[in-house]
N, C-alpha and C positions, 0 to 999 in steps of 0.2 A: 500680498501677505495678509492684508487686512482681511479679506475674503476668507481666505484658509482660516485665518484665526475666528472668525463670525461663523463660519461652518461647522468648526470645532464646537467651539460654545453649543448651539444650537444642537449637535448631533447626542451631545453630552447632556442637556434638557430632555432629550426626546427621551432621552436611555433612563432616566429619570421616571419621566413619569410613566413609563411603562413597566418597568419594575416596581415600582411601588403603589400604584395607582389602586384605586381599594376595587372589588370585587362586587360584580352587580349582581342583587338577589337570583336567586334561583326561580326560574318560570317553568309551567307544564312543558313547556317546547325543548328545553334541555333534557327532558328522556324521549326513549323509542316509543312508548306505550302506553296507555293507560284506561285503567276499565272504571265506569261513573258509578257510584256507592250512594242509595237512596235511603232517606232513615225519615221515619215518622215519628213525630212529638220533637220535643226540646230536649231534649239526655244531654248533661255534657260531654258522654264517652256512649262510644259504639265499637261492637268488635263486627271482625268480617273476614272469615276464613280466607287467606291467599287462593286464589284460582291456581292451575295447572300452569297456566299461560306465565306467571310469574318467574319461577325454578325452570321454566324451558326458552326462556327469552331473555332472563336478565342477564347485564353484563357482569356481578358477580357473583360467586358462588356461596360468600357467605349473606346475601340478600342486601348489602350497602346500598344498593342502587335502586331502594324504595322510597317513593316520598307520598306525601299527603296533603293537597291543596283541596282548597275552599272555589265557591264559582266564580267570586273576585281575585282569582287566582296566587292567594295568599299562601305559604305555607305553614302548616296544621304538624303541633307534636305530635306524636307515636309510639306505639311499642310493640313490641312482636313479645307471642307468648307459646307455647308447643299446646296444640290441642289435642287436651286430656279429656277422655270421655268421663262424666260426675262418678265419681264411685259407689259398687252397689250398694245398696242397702242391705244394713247386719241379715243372715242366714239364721233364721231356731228350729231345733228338732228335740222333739222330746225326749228324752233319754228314759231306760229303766233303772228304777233302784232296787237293789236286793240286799234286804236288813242281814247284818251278819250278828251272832251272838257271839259277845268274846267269851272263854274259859280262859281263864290265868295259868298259867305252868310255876310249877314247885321252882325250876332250877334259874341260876342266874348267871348271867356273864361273868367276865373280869373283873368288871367295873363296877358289879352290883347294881346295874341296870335289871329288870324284870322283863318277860316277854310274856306274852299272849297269842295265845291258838284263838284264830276266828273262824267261821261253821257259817255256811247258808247251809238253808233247808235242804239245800239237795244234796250237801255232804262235801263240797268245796271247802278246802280249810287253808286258810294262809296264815303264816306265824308272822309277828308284831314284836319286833325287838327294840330295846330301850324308849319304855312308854315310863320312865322315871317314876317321878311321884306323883303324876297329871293324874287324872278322873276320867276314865274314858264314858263320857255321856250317851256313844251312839257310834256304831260305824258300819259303813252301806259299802256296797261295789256296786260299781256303774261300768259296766262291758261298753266299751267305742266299737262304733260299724266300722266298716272298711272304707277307706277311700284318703284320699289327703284333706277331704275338710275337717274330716276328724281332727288330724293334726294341727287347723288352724284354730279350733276351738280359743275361745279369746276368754269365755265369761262361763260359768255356770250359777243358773238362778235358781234357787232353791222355794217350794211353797210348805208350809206346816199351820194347823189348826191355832187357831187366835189366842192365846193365852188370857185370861182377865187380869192377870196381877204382872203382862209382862213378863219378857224372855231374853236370857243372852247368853252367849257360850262363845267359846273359840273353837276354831278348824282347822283340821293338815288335809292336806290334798297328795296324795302319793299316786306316781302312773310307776304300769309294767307290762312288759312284752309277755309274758308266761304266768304270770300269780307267785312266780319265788323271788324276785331282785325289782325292787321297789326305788325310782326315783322321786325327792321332793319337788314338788311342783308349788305347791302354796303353804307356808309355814303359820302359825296362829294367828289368822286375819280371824277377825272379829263379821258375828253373824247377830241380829239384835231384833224383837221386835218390843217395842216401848212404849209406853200410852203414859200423859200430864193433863188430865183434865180430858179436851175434846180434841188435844191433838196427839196424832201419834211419830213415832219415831220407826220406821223399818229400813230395817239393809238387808236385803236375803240375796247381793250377789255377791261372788266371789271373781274378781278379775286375775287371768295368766300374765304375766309379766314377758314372758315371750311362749314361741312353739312348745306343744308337748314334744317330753323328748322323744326321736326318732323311734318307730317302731311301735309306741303306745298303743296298748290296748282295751287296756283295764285302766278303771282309778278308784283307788280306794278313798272316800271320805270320812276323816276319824274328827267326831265333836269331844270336844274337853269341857271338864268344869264348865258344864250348863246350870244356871239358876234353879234350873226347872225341869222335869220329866217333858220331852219333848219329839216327835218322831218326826222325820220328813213324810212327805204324802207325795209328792213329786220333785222330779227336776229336769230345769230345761238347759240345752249347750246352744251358744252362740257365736257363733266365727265370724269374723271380716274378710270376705274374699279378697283378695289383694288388688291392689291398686292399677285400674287397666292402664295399657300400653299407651303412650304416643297416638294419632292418627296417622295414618302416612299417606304420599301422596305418590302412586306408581306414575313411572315415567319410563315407557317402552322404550327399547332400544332398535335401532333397523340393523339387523346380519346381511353380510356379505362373505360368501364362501373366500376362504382363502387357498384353499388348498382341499383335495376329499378327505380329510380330518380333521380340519380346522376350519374355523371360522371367526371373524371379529365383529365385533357388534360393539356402533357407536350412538352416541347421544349430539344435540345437536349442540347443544354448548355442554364443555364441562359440567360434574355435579359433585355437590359433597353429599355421598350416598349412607342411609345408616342402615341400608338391607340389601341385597342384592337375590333376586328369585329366577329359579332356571326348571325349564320345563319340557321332555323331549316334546318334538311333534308328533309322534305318531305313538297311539294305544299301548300300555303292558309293555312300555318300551323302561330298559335300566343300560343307563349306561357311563362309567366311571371317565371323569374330563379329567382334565389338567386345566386351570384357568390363570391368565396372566393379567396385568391391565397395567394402564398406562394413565399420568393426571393430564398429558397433553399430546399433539402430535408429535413434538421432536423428541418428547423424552422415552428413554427404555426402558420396557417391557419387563414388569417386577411381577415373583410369582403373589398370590394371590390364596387359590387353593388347591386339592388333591383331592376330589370325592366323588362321589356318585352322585347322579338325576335321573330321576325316573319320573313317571307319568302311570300311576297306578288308581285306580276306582278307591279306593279305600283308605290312601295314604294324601297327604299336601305336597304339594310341590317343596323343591328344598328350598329354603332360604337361606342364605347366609347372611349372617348379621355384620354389619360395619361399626364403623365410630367414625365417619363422617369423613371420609376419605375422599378427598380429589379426585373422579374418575371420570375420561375424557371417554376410553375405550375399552372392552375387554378381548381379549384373546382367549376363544374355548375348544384347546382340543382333544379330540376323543381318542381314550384307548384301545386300541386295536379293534375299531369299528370305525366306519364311514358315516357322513352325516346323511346321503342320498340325498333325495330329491328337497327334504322339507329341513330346515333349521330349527333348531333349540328356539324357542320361546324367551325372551333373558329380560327383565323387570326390572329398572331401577326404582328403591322406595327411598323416600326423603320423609321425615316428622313434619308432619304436615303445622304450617305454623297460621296461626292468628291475629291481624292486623288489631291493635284498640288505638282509638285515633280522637283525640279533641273536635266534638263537634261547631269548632266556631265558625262563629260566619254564616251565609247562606248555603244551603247544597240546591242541584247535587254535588256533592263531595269525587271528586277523583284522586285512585290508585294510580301513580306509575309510577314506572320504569324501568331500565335500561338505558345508564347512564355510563361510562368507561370511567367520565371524570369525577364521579362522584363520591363523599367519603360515611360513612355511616353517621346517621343520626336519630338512631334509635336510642330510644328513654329504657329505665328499665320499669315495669309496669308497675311499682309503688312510689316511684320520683312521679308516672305521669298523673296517678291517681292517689291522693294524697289519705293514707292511713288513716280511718277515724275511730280513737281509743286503741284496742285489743284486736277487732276486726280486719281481716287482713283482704286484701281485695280479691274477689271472687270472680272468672269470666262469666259464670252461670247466674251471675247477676244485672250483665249488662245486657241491653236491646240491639239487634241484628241490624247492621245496614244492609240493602238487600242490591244484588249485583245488576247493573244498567248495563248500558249500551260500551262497546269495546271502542276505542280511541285512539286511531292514529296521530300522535302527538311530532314527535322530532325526527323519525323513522331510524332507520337500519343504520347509522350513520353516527347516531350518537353511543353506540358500544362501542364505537371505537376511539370517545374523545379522549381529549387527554384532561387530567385535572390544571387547574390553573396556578400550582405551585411549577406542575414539569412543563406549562407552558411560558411562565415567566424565565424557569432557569434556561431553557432552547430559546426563549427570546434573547435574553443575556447573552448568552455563547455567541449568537450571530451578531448581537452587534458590539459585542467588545472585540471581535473578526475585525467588523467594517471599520471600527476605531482606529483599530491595529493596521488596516491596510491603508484607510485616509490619512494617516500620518507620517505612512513611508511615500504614499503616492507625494505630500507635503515634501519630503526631507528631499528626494527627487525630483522636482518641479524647481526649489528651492537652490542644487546642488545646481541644476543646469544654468539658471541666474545667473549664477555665480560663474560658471564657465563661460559664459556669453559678453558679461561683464570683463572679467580679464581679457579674452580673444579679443574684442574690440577697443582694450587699450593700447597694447599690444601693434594693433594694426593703427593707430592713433600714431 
């Protein structure tokens, strides 16, 4: 009984320290993979585009299973950021002005408002209702070209002859699709040119507060209550092209015929895809799929989409755009066509992301991973890089590590570990088992004692 009970004890220590036992740092060797990151000078941060090999080998989909060690094989904070190409620089083109002269008209609204016929030279006349009791100092039309940048026009800058004694007026800014139904666009923003000794004061732009409205064509510029007889001599428009896309990082898929209509087309691990691109194989080809997909193998096949792909000289292939969906597989088949010999082309694209990593320590510096049991420990990129003032942290600020040699670290083996939370509870489970069975094998070992005990009094 002393034994049983010493075994007990000790099985109950064991159970002990292996459930609570603390957890040994993380080493390169706990992932599949990793690629050597080389950086020149002393920077405290470096950024470094994810390779391919990342999104096609890690063990998860939202990137958790990245880390970032030093050559003393330390590990290094981080942050993942979406690589944004810099945005261009402001567009100007010069616009033409065309002075208009107002005439006043006799008659007046409801309200006693007044209105004004305005005349360019060539006999263009647009009518100007309720100009109140203001001073119309000046007003020009400026014709918009064609295209959408027109519509993104952000600023117009105004140039006029130097005044000696100083100049200031106010402005309306009005756009229109035909010269008769006039939207306001900029209400009395102030236009200034001002000299104090040897220095001067000018404002000659005028900023849009959003898009011209839809369809803009025209814009009329009416000057009020100006100090001073003053004309424009020019003016220029200035737009911000919009803010480019994402980078992304294509990731082919391999097709296998499934049927002479169908086809599926898989990736090698899962993806959280945010485009999907589809391209026949063969020339001057159009042909309308059906597309289904799946986020794993066992699960069913959800539809997807209903459209057409074609492969034209003069057209893009289609994309279809995602929002970062789970996709293991797709299912694409055609209607009322075969796919013959060759398969659709099919693209998965990912936002292509950017490592910025603390350069402590010695390098080279290594990326890996491909870890099952791993849990995120990504910073977000102003907790790693710390705000200075107003300033907000820029990647097109930081110096490139530059990609080394690739590293087989923990191999194919560690995608599929387990974390060491679900290895403590499977540890648990088996031995509060073994507890449970050491104690009946006890009570039985125990029972038979006892029966051994009586039969041999018995026979006494």
């Amino acid at each position: 009984m002393k034994r049983l009970y010493a075994g007990f004890i000790g099985a109950t220590a064991l159970f002990s320290a292996l459930c609570y036992g603390q957890t040994a740092p993380e080493t390169p060797q706990d992932y599949a993979r990793g690629i050597e990151m080389k950086t020149e000078g002393r920077a405290p941060w470096y950024q470094f585009p994810l390779p391919e090999a990342v999104y096609q080998q890690g063990a998860w989909t939202d990137l958790r299973d990245i880390r970032v060690f030093n050559q003393q094989g330390t590990s290094l904070p981080f942050a993942l950021q979406a690589t944004v190409p810099p945005a261009p620089a402001p567009q100007t083109v010069p616009l033409t002005l065309y002075k208009l002269e107002p005439q006043p008209l006799q008659q007046k609204d409801e309200e006693g408002d007044r209105a004004v016929l305005l005349k360019t030279p060539s006999g263009v006349e647009i009518r100007l209702d309720s100009q109140r009791d203001e001073t119309l100092s000046g007003t020009w039309l400026i014709p918009l070209g064609e295209g959408e940048a027109y519509r993104s026009l952000s600023q117009l800058r105004f140039s006029w002859p130097r005044q000696s004694q100083g100049w200031q007026a106010r402005v309306d800014i009005f756009s229109s699709e035909g010269l008769r139904h006039w939207q306001p666009e900029v209400i009395d923003a102030p236009l200034m040119d001002l000299a104090s000794g040897d220095n001067r004061l000018l404002l000659d732009k005028l900023d849009f507060d959003s898009r011209l409205a839809f369809g803009a064509k025209y814009l009329l510029v009416i000057m009020k209550n100006a100090s001073a007889p003053l004309s424009f001599t020019s003016v220029t428009g200035q737009w911000q092209a919009e803010h480019p896309e994402p980078q992304r990082v294509p990731l082919p898929a391999q097709g296998v015929k499934e049927a002479d209509d169908t086809a599926v087309y898989r990736w090698a691990r899962p993806q959280a895809l945010d485009a999907l691109t589809l391209r026949p194989a063969q020339d001057n080809a159009v042909m309308p799929v059906e597309i289904d997909y799946r986020s794993d193998e066992k699960a069913a096949w959800r539809p997807l989409a209903r459209t057409v792909i074609y492969r034209l000289a003069d057209r893009p292939a289609l994309s279809l755009p995602l929002q970062g969906e789970v996709i293991e597989a797709i299912r694409v088949k055609a209607i009322n066509q075969r796919w013959g010999d060759n398969l659709a082309e099919v693209t998965g694209e990912r936002d292509q992301q950017t490592l910025v990593f603390n350069a402590k320590g010695n390098g080279p510096f290594l990326l890996a991973w491909g870890n099952g049991a791993a849990s995120s420990q990504t910073l977000a990129l102003e907790t790693l890089i710390p705000q200075q003032g107003d300033k907000e942290t820029r990647l097109d600020t930081l110096p490139y590590a530059q990609a080394g040699n690739l590293v087989e670290l923990g191999g194919e083996a560690r995608l599929t570990a387990k974390d060491p939370a679900a290895q403590r509870g499977q540890l648990q489970t088996w031995l509060i088992w073994g507890v449970l069975v050491a104690g009946a094998a006890g009570l039985l070992l125990l029972a038979w004692r006892l029966w051994r005990e009586i039969n041999a009094g018995k026979a006494g």
